[in-house]
N, C-alpha and C positions, 0 to 999 in steps of 0.2 A: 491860208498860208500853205505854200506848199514845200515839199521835203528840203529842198536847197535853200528854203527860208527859216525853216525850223532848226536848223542847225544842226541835226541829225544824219547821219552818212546814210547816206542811199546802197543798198547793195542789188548790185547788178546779175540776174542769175547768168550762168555761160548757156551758152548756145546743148552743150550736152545735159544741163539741169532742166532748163527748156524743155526737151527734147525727151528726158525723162517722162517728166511730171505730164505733159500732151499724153505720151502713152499712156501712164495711169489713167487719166482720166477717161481717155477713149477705152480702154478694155473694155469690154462686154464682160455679163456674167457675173456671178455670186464676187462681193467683198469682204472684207471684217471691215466693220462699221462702227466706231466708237459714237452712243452718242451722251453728251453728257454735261450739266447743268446745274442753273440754282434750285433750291428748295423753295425759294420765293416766288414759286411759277402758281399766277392766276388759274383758278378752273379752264377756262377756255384755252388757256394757254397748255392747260394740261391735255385736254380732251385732243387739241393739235398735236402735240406729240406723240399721245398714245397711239394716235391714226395714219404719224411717219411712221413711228416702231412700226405697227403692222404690217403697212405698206414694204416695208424694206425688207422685214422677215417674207413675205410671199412672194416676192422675186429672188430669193435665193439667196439673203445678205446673211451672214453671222454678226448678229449683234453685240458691242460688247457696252457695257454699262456699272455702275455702281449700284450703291444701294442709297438709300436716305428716303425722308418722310414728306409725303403730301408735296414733289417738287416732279424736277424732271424725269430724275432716275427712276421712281417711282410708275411716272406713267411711259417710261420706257417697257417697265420691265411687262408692266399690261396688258401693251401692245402685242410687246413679240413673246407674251404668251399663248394670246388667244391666235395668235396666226401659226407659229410651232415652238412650243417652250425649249427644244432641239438646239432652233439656232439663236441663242439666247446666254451668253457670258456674263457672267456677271462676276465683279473682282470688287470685294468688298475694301475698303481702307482699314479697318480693324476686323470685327469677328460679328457673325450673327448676332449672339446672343447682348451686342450692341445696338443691335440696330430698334429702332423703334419695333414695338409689339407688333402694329398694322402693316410692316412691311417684314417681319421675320412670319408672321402670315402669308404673304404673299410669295414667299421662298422657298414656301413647302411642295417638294417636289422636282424642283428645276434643278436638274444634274449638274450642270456646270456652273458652280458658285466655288471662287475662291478667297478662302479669310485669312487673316494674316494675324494666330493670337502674340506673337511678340510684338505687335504695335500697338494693345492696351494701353501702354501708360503714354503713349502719344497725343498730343493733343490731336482734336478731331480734324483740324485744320493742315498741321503737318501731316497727318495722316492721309488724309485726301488727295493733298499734294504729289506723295508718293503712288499712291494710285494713281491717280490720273493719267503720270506721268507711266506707269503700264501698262494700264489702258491702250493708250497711246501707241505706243512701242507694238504693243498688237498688230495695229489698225491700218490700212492704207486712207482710211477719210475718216474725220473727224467732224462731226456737225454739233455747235454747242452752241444753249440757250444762258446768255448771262447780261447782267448787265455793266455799265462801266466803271463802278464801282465790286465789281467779282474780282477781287485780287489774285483769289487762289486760282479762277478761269479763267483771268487775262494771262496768269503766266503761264496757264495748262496752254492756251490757246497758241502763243509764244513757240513754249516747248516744241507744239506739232509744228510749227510754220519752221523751225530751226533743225528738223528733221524731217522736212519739204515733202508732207501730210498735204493733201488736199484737205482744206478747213472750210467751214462754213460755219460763221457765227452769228447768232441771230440777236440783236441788243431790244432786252424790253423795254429800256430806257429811252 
């Protein structure tokens, strides 16, 4: 089915939104880079991303990411530590001393970690939400691992395309 059958309005970017986003994308050189995902990520599927994070951190990229256990953010942070923990952001949705043990291990050191303790009584979910969505707002490209049941990263995903982010979404599903 396609968009004028689904019932859904089509939007049309102008010729200067075009025109934009082409540049974006053609720049050369170092970007901020959000990348960011489910926790439900398979080993393999981990070992892949740790091996973008790095890749992206040694060409010059600032990474930016969250935190969370045994997922993506996790083997983001991996990545672009072993290639330079330098270019390497990370914006927590709540505070460290939330986060799982094996990944407030993993945070020991890396300068550029931001927590947010007024969002404790948040759920983890809105809280995420909130992040992402600064994440985001960082970034010129956004690359996310979710699938199509990720509420909270279909709407993260949303968010960037509604603030015409170069996206790249990768569905495990």
């Amino acid at each position: 089915m396609g968009p004028s059958e689904s019932g859904a309005a089509v939007t049309i970017p102008t010729v200067d939104e075009l025109a934009q986003e082409l540049l974006l994308i053609q720049q050369s050189g170092p970007r901020k880079v959000a990348v960011i995902g489910t926790r439900n990520l398979p080993l393999t599927h981990q070992q892949l991303v740790e091996m973008l994070s790095y890749a992206l951190v040694l060409v010059g990229n600032q990474i930016f990411t969250s935190g969370g256990a045994n997922g993506t953010n996790m083997a983001v942070i991996k990545g672009a530590q072993r290639a330079n923990p330098d270019r390497l952001s990370i914006i927590l949705p709540q505070t460290i001393g939330q986060q799982p043990g094996e990944v407030q291990d993993l945070l020991i050191g890396i300068k550029n970690i931001t927590e947010y303790p007024e969002r404790r009584s948040m759920t983890l979910a809105d809280a995420s939400k909130v992040c992402n969505h600064e994440i985001i707002d960082r970034c010129q490209q956004i690359i996310c691992f979710l699938y199509h049941t990720s509420h909270t990263l279909l709407e993260s995903v949303n968010y960037a395309k509604e603030r015409r982010k170069i996206v790249t979404s990768f569905y495990l599903d």
